[in-house]
Biopython code that builds the backbone (N, CA, C, O; Angstrom):
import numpy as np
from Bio.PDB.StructureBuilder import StructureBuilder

atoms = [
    (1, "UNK", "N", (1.070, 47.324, 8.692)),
    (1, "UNK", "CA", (2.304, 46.660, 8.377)),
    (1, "UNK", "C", (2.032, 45.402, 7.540)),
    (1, "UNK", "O", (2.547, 45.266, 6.431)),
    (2, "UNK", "N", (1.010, 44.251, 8.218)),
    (2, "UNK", "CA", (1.026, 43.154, 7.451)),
    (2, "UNK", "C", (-0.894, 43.078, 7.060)),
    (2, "UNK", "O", (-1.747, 43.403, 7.885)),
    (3, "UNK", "N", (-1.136, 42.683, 5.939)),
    (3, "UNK", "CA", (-2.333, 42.746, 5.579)),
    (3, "UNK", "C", (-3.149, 41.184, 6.436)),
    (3, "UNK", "O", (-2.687, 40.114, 6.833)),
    (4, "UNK", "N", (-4.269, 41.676, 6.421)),
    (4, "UNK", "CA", (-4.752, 40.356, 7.282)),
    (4, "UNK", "C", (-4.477, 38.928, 6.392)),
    (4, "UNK", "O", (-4.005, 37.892, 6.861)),
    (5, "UNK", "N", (-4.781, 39.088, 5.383)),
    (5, "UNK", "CA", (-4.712, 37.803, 4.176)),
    (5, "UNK", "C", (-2.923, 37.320, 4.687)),
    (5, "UNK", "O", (-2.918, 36.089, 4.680)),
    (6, "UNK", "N", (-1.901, 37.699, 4.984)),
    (6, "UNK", "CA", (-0.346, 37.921, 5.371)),
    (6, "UNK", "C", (-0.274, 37.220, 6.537)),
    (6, "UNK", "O", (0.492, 36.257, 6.554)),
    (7, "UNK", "N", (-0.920, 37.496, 7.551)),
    (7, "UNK", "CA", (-1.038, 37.227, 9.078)),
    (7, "UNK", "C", (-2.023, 35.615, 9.110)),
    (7, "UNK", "O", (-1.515, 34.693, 9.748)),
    (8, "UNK", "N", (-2.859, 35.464, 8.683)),
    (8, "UNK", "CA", (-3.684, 34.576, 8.234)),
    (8, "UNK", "C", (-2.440, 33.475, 7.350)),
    (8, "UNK", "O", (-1.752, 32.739, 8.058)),
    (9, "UNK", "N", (-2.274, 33.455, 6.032)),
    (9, "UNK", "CA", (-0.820, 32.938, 5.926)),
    (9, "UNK", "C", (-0.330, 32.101, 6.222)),
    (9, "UNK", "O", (-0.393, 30.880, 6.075)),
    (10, "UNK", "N", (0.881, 33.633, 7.245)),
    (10, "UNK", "CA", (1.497, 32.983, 7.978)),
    (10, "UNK", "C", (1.542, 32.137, 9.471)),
    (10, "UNK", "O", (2.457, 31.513, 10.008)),
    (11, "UNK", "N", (0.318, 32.371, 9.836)),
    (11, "UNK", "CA", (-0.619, 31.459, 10.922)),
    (11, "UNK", "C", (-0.577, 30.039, 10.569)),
    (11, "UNK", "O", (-0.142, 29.101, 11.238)),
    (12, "UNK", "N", (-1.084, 30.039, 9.449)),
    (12, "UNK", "CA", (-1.419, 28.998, 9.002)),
    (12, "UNK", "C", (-0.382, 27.923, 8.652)),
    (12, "UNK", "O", (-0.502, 26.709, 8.818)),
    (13, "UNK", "N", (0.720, 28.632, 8.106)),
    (13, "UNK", "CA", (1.972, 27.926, 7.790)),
    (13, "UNK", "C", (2.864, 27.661, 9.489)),
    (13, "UNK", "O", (3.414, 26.580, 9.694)),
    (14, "UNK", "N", (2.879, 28.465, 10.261)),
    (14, "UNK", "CA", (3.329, 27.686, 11.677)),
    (14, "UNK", "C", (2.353, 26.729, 12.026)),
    (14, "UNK", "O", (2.940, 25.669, 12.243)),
    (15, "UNK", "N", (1.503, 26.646, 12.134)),
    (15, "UNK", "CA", (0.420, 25.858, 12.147)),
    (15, "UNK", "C", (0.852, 24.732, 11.740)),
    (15, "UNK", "O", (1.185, 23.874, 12.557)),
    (16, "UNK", "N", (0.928, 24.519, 10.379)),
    (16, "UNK", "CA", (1.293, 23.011, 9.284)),
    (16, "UNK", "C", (2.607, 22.636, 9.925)),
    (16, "UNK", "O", (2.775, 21.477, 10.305)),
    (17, "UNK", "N", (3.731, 23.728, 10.096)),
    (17, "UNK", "CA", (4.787, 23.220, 10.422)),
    (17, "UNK", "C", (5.006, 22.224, 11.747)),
    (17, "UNK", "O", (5.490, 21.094, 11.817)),
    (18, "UNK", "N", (4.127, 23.627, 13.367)),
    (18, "UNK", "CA", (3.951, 22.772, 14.252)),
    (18, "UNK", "C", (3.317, 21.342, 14.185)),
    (18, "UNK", "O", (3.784, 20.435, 14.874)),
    (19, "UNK", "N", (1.758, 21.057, 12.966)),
    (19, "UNK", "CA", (1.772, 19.728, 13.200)),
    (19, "UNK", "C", (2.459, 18.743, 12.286)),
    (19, "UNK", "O", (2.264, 17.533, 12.406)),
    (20, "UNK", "N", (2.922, 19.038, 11.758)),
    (20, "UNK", "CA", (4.327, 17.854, 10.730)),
    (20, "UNK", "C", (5.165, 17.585, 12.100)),
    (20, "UNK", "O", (5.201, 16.428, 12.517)),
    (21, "UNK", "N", (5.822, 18.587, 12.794)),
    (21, "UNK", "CA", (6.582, 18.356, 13.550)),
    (21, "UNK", "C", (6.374, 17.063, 14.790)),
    (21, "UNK", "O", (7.000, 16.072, 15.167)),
    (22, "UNK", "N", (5.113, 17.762, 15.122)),
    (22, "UNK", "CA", (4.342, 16.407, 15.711)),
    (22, "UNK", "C", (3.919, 15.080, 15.552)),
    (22, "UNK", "O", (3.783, 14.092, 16.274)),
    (23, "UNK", "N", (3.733, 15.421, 14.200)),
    (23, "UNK", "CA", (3.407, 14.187, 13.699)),
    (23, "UNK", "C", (4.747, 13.443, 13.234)),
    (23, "UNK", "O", (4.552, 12.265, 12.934)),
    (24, "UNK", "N", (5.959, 13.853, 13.123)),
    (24, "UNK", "CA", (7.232, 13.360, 12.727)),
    (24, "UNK", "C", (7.300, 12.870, 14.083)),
    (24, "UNK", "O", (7.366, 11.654, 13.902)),
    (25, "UNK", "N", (7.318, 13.022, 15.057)),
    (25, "UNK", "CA", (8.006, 12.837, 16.622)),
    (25, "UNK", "C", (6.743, 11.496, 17.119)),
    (25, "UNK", "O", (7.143, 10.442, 17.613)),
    (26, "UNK", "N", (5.949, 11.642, 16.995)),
    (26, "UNK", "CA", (4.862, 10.370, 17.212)),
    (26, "UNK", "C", (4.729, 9.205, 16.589)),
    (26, "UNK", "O", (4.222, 8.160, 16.999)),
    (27, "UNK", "N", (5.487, 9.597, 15.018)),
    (27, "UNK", "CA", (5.373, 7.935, 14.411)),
    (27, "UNK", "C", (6.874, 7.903, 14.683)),
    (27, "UNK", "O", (7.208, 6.726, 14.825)),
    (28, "UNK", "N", (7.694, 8.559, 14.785)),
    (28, "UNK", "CA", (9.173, 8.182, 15.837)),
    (28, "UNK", "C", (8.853, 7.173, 17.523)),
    (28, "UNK", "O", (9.147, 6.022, 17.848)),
    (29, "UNK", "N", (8.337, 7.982, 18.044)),
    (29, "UNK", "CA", (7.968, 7.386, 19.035)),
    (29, "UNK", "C", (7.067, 6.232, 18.832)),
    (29, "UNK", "O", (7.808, 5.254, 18.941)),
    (30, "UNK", "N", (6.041, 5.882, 18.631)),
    (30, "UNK", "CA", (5.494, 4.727, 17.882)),
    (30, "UNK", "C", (6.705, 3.516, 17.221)),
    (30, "UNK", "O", (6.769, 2.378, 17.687)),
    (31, "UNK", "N", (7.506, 3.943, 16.213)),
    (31, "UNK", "CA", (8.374, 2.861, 15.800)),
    (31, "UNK", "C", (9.403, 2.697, 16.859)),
    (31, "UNK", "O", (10.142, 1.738, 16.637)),
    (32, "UNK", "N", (9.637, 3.286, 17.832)),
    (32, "UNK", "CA", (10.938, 2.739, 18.732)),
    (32, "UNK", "C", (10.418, 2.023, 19.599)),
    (32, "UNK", "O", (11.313, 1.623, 20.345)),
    (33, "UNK", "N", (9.021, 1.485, 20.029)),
    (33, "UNK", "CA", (8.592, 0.601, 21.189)),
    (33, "UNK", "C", (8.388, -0.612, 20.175)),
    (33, "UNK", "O", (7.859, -0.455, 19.075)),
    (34, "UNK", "N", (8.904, -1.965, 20.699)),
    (34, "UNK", "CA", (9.095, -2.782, 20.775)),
    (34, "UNK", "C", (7.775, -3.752, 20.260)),
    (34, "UNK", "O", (6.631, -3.299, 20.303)),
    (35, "UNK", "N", (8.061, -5.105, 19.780)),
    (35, "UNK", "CA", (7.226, -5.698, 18.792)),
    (35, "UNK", "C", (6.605, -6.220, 20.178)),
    (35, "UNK", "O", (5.398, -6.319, 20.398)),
    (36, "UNK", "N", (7.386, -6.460, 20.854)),
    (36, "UNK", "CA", (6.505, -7.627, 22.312)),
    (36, "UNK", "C", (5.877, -6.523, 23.311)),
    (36, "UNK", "O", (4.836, -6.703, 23.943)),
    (37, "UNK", "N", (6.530, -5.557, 23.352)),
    (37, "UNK", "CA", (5.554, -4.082, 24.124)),
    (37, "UNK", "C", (4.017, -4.268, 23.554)),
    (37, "UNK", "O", (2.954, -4.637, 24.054)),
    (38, "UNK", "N", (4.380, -3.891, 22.447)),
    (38, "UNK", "CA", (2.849, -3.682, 21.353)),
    (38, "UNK", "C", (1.957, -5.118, 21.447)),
    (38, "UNK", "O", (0.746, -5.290, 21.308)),
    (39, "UNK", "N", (2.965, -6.011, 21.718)),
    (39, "UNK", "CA", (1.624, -7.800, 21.450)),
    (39, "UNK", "C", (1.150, -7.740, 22.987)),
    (39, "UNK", "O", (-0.005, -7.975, 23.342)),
    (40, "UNK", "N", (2.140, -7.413, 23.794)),
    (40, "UNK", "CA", (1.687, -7.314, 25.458)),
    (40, "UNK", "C", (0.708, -6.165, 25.959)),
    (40, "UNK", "O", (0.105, -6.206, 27.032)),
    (41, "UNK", "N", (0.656, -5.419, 25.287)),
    (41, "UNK", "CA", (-0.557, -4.322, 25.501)),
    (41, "UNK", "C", (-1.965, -4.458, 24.466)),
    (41, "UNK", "O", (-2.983, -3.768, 24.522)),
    (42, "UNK", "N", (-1.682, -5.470, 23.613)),
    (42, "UNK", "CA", (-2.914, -5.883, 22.906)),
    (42, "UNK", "C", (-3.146, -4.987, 21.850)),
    (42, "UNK", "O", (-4.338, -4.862, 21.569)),
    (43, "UNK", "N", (-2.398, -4.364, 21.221)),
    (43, "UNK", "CA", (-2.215, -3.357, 20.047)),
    (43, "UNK", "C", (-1.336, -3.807, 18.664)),
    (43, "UNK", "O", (-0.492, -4.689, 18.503)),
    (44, "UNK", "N", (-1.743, -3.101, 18.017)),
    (44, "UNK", "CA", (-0.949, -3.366, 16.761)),
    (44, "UNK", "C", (-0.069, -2.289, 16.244)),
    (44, "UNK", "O", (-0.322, -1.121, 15.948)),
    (45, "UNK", "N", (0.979, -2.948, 16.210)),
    (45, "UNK", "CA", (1.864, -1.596, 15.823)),
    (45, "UNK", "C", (1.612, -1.190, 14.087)),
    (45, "UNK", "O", (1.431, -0.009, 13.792)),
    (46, "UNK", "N", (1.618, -1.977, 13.294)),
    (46, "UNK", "CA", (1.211, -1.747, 11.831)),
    (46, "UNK", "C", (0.508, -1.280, 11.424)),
    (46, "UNK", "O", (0.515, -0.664, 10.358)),
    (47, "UNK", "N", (-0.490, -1.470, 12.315)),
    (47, "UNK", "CA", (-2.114, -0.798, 12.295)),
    (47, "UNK", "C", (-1.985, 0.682, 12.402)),
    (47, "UNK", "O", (-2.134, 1.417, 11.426)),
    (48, "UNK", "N", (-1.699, 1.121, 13.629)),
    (48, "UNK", "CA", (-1.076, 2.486, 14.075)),
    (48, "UNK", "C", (0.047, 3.630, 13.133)),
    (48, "UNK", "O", (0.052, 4.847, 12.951)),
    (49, "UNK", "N", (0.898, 2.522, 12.709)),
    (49, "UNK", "CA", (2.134, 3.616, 12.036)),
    (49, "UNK", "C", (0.982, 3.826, 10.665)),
    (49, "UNK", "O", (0.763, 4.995, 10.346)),
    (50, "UNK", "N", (0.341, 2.838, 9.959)),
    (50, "UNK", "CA", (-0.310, 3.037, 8.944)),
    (50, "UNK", "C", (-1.950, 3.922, 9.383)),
    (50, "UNK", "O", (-2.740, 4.276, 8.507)),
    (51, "UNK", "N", (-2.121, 4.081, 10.447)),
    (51, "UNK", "CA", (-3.026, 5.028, 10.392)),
    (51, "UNK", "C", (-2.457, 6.752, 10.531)),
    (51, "UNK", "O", (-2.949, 7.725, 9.959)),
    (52, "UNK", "N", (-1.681, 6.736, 11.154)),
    (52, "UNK", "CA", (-0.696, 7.865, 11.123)),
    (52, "UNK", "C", (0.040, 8.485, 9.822)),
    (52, "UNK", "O", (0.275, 9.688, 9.702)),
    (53, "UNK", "N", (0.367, 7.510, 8.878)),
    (53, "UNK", "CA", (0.841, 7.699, 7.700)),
    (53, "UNK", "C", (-0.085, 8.093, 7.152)),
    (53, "UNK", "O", (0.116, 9.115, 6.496)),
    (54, "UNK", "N", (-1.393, 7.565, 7.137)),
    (54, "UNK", "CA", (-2.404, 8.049, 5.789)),
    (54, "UNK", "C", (-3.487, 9.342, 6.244)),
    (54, "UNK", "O", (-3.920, 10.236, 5.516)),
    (55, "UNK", "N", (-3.768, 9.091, 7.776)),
    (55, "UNK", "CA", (-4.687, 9.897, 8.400)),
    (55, "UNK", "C", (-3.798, 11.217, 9.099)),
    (55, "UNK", "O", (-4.440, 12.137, 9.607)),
    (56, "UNK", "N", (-2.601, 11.243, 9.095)),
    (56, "UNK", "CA", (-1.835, 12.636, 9.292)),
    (56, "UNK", "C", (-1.948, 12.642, 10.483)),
    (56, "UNK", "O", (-1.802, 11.597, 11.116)),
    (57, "UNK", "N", (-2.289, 14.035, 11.199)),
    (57, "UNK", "CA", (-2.708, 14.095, 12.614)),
    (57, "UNK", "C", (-3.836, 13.251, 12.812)),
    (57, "UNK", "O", (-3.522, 12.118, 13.176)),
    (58, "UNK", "N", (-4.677, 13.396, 12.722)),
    (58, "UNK", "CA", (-5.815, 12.077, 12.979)),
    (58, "UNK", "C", (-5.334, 11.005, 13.515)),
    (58, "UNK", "O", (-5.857, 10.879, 14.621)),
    (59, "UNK", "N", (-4.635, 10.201, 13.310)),
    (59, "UNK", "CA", (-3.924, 8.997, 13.000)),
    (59, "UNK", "C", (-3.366, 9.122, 14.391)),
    (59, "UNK", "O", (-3.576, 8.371, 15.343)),
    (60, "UNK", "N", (-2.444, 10.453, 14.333)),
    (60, "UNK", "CA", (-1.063, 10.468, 15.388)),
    (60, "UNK", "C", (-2.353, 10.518, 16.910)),
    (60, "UNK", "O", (-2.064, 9.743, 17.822)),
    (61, "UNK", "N", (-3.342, 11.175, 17.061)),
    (61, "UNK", "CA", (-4.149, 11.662, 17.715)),
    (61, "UNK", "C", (-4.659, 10.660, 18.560)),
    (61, "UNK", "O", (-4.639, 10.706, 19.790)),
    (62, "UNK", "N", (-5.326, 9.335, 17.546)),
    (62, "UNK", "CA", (-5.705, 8.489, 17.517)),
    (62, "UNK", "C", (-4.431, 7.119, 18.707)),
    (62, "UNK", "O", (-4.658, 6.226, 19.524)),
    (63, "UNK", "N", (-3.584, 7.543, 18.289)),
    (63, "UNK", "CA", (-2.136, 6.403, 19.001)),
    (63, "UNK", "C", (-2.329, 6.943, 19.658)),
    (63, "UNK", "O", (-3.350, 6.497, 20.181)),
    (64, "UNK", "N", (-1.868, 8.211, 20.377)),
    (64, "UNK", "CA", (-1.476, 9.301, 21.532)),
    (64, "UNK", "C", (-2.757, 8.927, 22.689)),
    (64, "UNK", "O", (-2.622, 8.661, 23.884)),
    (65, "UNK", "N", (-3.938, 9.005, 21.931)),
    (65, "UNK", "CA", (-5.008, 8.454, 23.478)),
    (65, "UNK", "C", (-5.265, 7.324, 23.472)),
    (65, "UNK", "O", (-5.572, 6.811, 24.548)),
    (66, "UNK", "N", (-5.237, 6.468, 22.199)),
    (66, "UNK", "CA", (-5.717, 4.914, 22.477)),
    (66, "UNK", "C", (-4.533, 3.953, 22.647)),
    (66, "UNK", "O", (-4.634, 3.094, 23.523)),
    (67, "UNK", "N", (-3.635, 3.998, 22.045)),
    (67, "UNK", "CA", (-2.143, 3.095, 22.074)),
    (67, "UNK", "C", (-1.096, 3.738, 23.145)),
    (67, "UNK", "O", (-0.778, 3.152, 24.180)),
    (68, "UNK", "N", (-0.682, 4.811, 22.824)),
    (68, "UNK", "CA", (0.430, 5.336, 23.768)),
    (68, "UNK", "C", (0.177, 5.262, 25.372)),
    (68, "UNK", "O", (1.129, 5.502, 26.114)),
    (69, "UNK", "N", (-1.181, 4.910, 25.957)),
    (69, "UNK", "CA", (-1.369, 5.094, 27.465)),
    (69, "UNK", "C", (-1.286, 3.080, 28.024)),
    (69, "UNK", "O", (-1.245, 2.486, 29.102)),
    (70, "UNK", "N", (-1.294, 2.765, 26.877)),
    (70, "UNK", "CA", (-1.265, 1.455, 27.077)),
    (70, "UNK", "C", (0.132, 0.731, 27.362)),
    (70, "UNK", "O", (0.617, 0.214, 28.369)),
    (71, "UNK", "N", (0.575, 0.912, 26.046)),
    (71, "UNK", "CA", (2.276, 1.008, 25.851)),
    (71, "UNK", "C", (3.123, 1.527, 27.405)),
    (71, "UNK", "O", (3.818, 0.910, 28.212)),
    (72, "UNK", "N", (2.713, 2.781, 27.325)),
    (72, "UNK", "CA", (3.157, 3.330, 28.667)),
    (72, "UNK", "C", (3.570, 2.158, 29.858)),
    (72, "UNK", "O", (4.627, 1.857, 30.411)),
    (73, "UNK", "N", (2.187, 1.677, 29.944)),
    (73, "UNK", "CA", (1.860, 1.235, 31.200)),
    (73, "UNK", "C", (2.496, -0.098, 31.101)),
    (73, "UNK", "O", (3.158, -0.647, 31.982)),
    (74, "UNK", "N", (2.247, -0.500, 30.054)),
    (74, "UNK", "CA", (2.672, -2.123, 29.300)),
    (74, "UNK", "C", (4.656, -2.111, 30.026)),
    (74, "UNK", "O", (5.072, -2.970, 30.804)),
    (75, "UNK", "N", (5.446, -1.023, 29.529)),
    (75, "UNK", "CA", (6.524, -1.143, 29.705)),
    (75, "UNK", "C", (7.097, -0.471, 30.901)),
    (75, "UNK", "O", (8.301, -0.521, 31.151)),
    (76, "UNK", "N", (6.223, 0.167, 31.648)),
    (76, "UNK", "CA", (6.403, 0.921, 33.072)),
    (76, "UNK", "C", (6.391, -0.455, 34.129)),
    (76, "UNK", "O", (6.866, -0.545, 35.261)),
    (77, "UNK", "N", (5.725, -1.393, 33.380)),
    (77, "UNK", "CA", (5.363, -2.796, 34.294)),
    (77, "UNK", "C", (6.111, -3.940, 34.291)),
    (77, "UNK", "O", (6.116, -4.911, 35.047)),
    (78, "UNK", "N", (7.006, -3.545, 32.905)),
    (78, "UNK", "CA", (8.019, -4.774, 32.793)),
    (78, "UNK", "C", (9.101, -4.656, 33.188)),
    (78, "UNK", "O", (9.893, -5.595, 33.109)),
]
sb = StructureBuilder()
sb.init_structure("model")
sb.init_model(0)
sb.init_chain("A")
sb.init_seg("    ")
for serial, (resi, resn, name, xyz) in enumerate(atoms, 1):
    if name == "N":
        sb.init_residue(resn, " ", resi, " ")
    sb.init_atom(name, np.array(xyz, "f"), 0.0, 1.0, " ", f" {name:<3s}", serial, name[0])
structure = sb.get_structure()
């Protein structure tokens, strides 16, 4: 029915889509926490949205284990 080069593809293109999608929803999440969240957890928010912007997933990967568990906790506490 579909040639492997077809299947391969279109793998690949859900693939890109699932991580755009992700990566749209993480620098969302990233810009809606707060300038004093981010100075109270010892992070930089500028730093982050601009590593996300240039490094793609990398970037988003990068917030998600080093910034986002902080943040978390930063505003779970206030």
């Amino acid at each position: 029915m579909f040639s492997g080069a077809a299947v391969f593809v279109l793998v690949l293109l859900v693939l890109m889509l699932a991580f755009f999608v992700w990566w749209v929803l993480m620098l969302i999440d990233a810009l809606k926490v707060s300038d004093a969240t981010w100075s109270a957890a010892g992070e930089s928010k500028i730093l982050y949205v601009l590593l996300m912007v240039f490094l793609g997933v990398i970037g988003t990967i990068l917030y998600v284990v080093i910034a986002r568990p902080k943040l978390r906790l930063q505003s779970s506490s206030a």
